[in-house]
C-alpha positions in Angstrom: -84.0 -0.6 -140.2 -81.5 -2.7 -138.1 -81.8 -3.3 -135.0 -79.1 -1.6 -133.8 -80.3 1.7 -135.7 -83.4 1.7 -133.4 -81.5 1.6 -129.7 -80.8 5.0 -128.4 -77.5 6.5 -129.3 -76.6 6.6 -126.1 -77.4 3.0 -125.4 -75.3 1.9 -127.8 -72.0 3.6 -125.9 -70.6 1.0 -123.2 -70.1 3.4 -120.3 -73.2 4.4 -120.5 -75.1 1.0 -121.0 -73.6 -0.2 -118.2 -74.6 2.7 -115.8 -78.0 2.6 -116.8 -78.3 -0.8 -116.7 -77.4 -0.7 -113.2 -79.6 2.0 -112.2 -82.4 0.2 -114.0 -82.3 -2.9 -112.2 -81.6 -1.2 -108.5 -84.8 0.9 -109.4 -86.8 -2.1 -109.9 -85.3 -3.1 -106.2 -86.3 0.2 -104.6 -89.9 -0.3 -106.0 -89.8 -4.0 -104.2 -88.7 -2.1 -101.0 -91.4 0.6 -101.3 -94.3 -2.0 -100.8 -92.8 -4.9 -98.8 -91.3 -2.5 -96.1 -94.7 -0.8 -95.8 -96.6 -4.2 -95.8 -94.1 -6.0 -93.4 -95.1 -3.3 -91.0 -98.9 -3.3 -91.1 -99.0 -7.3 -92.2 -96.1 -8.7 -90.0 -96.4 -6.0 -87.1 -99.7 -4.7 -87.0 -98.4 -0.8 -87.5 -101.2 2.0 -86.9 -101.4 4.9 -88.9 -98.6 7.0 -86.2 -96.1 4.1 -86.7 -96.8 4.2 -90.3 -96.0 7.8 -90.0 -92.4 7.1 -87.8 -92.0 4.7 -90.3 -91.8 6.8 -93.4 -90.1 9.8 -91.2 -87.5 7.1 -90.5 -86.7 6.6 -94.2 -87.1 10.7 -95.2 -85.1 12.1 -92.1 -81.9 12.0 -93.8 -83.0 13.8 -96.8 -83.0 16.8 -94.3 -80.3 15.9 -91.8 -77.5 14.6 -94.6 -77.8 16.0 -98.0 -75.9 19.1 -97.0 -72.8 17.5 -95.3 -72.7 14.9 -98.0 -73.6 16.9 -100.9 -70.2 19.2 -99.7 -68.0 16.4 -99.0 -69.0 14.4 -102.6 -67.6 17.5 -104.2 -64.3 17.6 -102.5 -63.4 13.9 -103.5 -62.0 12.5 -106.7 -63.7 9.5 -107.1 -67.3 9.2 -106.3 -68.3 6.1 -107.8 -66.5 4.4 -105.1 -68.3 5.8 -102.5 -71.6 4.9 -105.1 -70.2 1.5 -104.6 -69.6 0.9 -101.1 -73.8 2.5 -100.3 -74.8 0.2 -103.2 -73.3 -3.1 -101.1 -74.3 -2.1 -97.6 -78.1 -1.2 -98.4 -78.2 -4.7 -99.3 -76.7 -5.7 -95.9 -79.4 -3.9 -94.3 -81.9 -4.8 -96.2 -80.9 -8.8 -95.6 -81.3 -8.3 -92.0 -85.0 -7.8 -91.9 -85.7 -11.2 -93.4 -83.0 -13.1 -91.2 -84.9 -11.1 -87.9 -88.3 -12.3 -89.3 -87.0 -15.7 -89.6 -85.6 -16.0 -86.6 -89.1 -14.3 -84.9 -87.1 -11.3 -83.7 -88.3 -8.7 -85.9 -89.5 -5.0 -84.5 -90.8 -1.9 -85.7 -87.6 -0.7 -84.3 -85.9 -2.6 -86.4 -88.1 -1.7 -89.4 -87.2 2.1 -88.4 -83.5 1.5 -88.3 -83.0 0.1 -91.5 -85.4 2.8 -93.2 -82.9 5.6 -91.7 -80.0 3.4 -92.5 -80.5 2.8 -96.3 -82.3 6.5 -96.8 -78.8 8.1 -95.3 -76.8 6.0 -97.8 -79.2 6.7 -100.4 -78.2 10.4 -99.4 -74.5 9.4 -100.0 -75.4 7.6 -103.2 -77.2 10.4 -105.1 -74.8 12.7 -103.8 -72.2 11.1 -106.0 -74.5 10.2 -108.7 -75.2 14.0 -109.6 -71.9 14.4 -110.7 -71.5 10.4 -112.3 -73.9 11.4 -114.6 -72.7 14.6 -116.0 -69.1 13.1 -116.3 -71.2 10.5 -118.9 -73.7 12.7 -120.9 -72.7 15.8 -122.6 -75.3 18.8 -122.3 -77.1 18.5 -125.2 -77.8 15.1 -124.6 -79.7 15.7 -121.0 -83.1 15.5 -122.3 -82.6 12.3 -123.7 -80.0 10.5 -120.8 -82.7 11.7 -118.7 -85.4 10.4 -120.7 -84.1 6.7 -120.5 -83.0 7.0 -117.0 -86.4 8.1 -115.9 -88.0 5.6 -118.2 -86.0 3.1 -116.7 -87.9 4.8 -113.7 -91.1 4.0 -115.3 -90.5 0.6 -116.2 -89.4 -0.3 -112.3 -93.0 1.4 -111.6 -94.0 -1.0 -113.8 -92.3 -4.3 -113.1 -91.2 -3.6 -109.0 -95.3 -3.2 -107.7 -96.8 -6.1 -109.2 -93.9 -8.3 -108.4 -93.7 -6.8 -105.0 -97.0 -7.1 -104.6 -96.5 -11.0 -105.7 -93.5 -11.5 -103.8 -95.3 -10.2 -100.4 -98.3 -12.6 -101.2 -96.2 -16.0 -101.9 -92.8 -15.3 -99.9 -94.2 -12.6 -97.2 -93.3 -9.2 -97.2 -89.5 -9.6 -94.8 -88.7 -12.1 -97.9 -89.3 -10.3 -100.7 -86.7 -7.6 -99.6 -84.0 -10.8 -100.6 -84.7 -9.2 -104.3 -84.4 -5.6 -103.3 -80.6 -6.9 -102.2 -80.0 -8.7 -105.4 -80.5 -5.2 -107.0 -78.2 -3.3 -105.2 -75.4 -5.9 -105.5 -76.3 -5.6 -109.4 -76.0 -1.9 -109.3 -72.4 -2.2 -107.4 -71.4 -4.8 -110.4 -72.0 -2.7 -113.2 -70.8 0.7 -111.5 -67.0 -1.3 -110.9 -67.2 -1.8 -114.3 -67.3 2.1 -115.7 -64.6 4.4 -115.3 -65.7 7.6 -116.3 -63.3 10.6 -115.8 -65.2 11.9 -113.2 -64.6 16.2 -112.7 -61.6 17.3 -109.9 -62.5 17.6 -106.5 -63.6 21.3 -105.3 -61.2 23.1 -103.5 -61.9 23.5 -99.7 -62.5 27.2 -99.2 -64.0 30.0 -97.0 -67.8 28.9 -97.7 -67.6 25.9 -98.9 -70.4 24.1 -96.9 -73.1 26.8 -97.6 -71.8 27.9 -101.0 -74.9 25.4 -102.7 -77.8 26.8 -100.6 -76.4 30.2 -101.2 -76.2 30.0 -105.1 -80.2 28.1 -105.2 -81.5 31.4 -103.0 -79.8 33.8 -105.4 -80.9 32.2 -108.4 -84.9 33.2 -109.5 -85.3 30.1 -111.4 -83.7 27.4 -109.0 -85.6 29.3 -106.3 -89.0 28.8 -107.9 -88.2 25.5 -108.7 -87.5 24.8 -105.1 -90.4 26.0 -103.6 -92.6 24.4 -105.9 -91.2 20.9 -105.4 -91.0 20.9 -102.0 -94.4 21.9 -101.3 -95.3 19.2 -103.7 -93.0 16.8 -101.5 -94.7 18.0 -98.2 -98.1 17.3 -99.5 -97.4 14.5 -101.8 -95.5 12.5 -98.8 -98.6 12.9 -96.6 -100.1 11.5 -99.2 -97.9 8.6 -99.6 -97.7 7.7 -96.2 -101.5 6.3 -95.7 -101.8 5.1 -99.3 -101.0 1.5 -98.4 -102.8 1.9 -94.9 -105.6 3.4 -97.4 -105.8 0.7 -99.8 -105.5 -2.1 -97.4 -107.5 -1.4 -95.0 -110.2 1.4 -95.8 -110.6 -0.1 -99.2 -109.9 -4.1 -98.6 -107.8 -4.4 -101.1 -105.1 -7.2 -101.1 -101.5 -6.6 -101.8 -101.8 -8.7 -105.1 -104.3 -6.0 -106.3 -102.3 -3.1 -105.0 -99.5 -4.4 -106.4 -101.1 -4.5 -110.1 -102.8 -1.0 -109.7 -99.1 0.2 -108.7 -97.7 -1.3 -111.8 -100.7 -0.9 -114.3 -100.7 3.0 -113.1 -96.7 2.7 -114.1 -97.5 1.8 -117.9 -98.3 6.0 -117.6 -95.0 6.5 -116.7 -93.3 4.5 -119.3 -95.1 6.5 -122.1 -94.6 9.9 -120.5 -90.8 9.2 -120.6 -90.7 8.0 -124.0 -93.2 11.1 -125.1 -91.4 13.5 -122.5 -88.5 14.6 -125.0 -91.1 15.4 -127.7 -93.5 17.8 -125.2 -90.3 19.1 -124.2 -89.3 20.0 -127.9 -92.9 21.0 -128.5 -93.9 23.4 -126.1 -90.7 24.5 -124.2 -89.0 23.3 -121.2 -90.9 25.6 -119.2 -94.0 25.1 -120.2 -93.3 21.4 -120.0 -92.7 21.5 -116.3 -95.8 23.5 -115.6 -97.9 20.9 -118.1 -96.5 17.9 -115.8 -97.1 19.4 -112.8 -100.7 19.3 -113.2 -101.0 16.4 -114.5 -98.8 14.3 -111.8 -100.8 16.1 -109.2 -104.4 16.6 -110.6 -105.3 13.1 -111.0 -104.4 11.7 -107.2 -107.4 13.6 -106.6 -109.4 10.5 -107.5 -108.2 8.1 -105.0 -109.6 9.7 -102.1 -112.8 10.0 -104.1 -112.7 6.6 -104.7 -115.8 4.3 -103.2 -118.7 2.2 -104.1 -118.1 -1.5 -105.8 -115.0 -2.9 -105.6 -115.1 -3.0 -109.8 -115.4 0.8 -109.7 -112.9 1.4 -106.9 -110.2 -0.6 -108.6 -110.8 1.6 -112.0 -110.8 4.7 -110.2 -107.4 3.8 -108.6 -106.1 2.8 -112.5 -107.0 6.1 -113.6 -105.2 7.9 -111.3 -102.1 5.8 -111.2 -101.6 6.0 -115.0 -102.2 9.8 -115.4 -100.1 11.1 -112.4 -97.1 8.6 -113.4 -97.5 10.6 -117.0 -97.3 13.7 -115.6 -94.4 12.9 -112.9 -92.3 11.5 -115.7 -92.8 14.8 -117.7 -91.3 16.5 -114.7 -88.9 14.5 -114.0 -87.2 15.1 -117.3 -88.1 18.9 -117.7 -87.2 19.8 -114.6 -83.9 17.6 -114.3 -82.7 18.4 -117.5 -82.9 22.3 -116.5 -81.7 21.9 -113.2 -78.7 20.1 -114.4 -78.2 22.9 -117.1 -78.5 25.4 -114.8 -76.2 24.5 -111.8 -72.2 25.3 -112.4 -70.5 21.6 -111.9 -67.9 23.3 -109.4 -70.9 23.3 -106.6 -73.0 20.7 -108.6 -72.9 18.3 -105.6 -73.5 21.0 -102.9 -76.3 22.5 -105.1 -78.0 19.0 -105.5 -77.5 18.5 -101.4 -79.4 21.6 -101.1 -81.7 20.8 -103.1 -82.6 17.8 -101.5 -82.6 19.5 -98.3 -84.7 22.0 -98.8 -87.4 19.7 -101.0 -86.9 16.0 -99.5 -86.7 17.1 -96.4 -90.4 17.9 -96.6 -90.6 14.5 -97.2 -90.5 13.8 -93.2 -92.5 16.9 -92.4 -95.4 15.4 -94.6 -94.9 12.1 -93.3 -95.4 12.6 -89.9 -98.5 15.4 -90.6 -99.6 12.6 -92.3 -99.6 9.9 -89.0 -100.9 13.0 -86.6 -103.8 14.1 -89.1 -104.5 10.3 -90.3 -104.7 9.4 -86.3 -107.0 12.6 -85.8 -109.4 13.3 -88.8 -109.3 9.8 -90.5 -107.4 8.3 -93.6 -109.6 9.4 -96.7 -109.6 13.2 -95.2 -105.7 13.5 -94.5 -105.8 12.1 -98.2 -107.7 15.3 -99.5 -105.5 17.4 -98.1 -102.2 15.7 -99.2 -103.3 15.9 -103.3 -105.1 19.3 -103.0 -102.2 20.9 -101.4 -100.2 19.6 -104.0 -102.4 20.6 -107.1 -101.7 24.1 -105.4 -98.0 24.0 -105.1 -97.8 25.3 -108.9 -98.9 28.8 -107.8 -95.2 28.9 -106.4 -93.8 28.8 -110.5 -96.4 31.2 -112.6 -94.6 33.9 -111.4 -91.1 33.0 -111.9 -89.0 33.2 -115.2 -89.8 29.1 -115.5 -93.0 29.6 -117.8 -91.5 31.3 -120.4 -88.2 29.2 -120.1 -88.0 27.5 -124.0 -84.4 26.1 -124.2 -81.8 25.1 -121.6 -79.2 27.8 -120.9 -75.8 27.3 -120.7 -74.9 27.2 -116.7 -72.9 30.7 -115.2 -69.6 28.7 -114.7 -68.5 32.3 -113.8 -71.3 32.8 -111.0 -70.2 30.4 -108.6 -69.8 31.6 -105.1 -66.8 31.0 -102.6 
């Protein structure tokens, strides 16, 4: 077979290449950010479990306060990938100002908390756009497998970002390695400037138009299911997330070399759920996909507040978990995306996808700051148990709900939409 034959069909279209190239490499970034950030503030700054908790909430808040508003105005303009664009090239501004503060001996939590809020609200603005981006590239039938190699490339920046985070932290310092992290996001501009995708017209402004997305998720059985269920899963899952680092550092002893390689060993998981997700999808159903990948993202973090004794058996017990949750995450992710994207009409596609964000990322903050007032109160390792047992629990919101016994995508109620 040539080697041509064996790259994805849609790799081999330009347009495409080039958007998933650039999403690929600004991934990798956001997994650079995701464990220097954290590590600048408890290495650099000293940061308690409350500050690691504002910390978080910083970065999360505009999930909640901007998907909405943003979601509504990326459906009323033309061209969205501009807008993609400009957030791609001032997150990496941001992000350069926390190493020129460090260098320069100036650096605060407050500063730390400023630049989470200011690259999560442009990350707001970027997804926003990138909802409809990405159905102006892939036709419908092709979901499963656009989103397959988007959340692979997912998977491999689980797999690459950690362990060179982790690296970058432990030779450069944790403000430094965010330099890479702004590399990224200049990357991801450069190859979105060079697509030009007819992108769908701009919604008409009428009466409604702000609220139109929440009102079509809370009218719709399955989007409404699927809602519940994730945010719950966000609320605990973000507690969760919040004191891992804390955790692993400090309860555990771990350096951020190791947590670095556990992060990115755990991510080899991920890679082969997305390659294996489209064939459990055509196996068992989309349905019963999403409800086999939310137990086993979920079950598994069980282990890590379980985890004690040697430092040999620790580390393994941390593996484990990492490689079967990122499994079942990436089945999720591609179930679940694909029928959201079937689902929602691509009139109120950007509005539905702001309220979606709002009413399941904005858990995100809830979680996070739970997270600082429970770790502060009861301890790490107990917050812990409570963050990946509430989420094992959050699939009692989808047995029943039509999402079960959902087997193929259905073609989205263009007709349905309200005004």
């Amino acid at each position: 077979m040539k080697l041509r034959e064996r790259i994805p069909e849609l790799l081999r279209e330009r347009t495409f290449r080039r958007y998933w190239t650039g999403q690929t490499v600004s991934l990798i970034g956001d997994e650079i950010s995701l464990i220097a950030i954290p590590l600048a503030a408890v290495l650099a700054l000293g940061a308690d479990a409350a500050e690691m908790g504002w910390l978080k909430t910083a970065e999360l808040l505009p999930a909640l306060l901007l998907n909405i508003p943003l979601g509504a105005w990326a459906d009323r303009q033309a061209r969205r990938r501009y807008a993609m664009i400009a957030a791609d090239l001032a997150r990496a501004a941001l992000l350069l100002t926390l190493p020129v503060a460090y260098l320069l001996d100036v650096l605060t939590l407050g500063q730390l908390y400023v630049t989470a809020f200011g690259i999560g609200a442009l990350t707001v603005l970027f997804d926003a756009c990138n909802a409809t981006l990405f159905v102006a590239l892939v036709s419908s039938e092709r979901y499963v497998q656009a989103n397959s190699l988007v959340h692979g490339s997912r998977s491999m920046s689980w797999l690459a970002g950690p362990g060179a985070g982790g690296l970058l932290v432990q030779l450069l310092t944790a403000p430094f390695a965010l330099f890479a992290d702004a590399f990224t996001y200049l990357v991801s501009a450069r190859q979105l400037a060079r697509i030009k995708p007819v992108e769908p017209a701009p919604a008409l402004v009428t009466k409604g138009h702000f609220t139109a997305g929440l009102r079509w998720v809370f009218g719709q059985p399955t989007m409404r299911a699927l809602f519940a269920w994730s945010g719950t899963i966000q609320f605990f899952n973000y507690m969760f997330h919040t004191l891992f680092v804390l955790y692993v550092t400090v309860e555990l002893g771990l350096s951020a070399g190791v947590l670095g390689a556990i992060l990115g060993a755990g991510a080899v998981g991920g890679l082969l759920g997305a390659v294996y997700s489209g064939r459990v999808v055509r196996r068992f159903g989309i349905g019963p996909s999403i409800i086999v990948g939310s137990v086993g993202f979920t079950l598994p973090l069980v282990l890590i507040p379980l985890a004690d004794g040697p430092l040999p058996l620790i580390v393994t017990t941390l593996f484990v978990a990492e490689f079967l949750s990122c499994v079942g995450v990436m089945v999720i992710d591609v179930a679940a995306g694909s029928l959201q994207m079937a689902l929602i009409p691509s009139a109120i596609r950007s509005r539905v996808m702001g309220a979606q964000r709002t009413l399941n990322h904005g858990f995100r903050p809830l979680g996070a700051l739970t997270a600082g007032v429970l770790g502060t109160a009861v301890g790490l390792r107990p917050t812990l148990w409570i963050g990946t047992a509430g989420a094992v629990l959050a699939i009692l919101w989808l047995l029943p709900s039509p999402v079960p016994s959902t087997r193929e995508l259905p073609e989205p109620a263009e007709d349905a939409v309200p005004v």
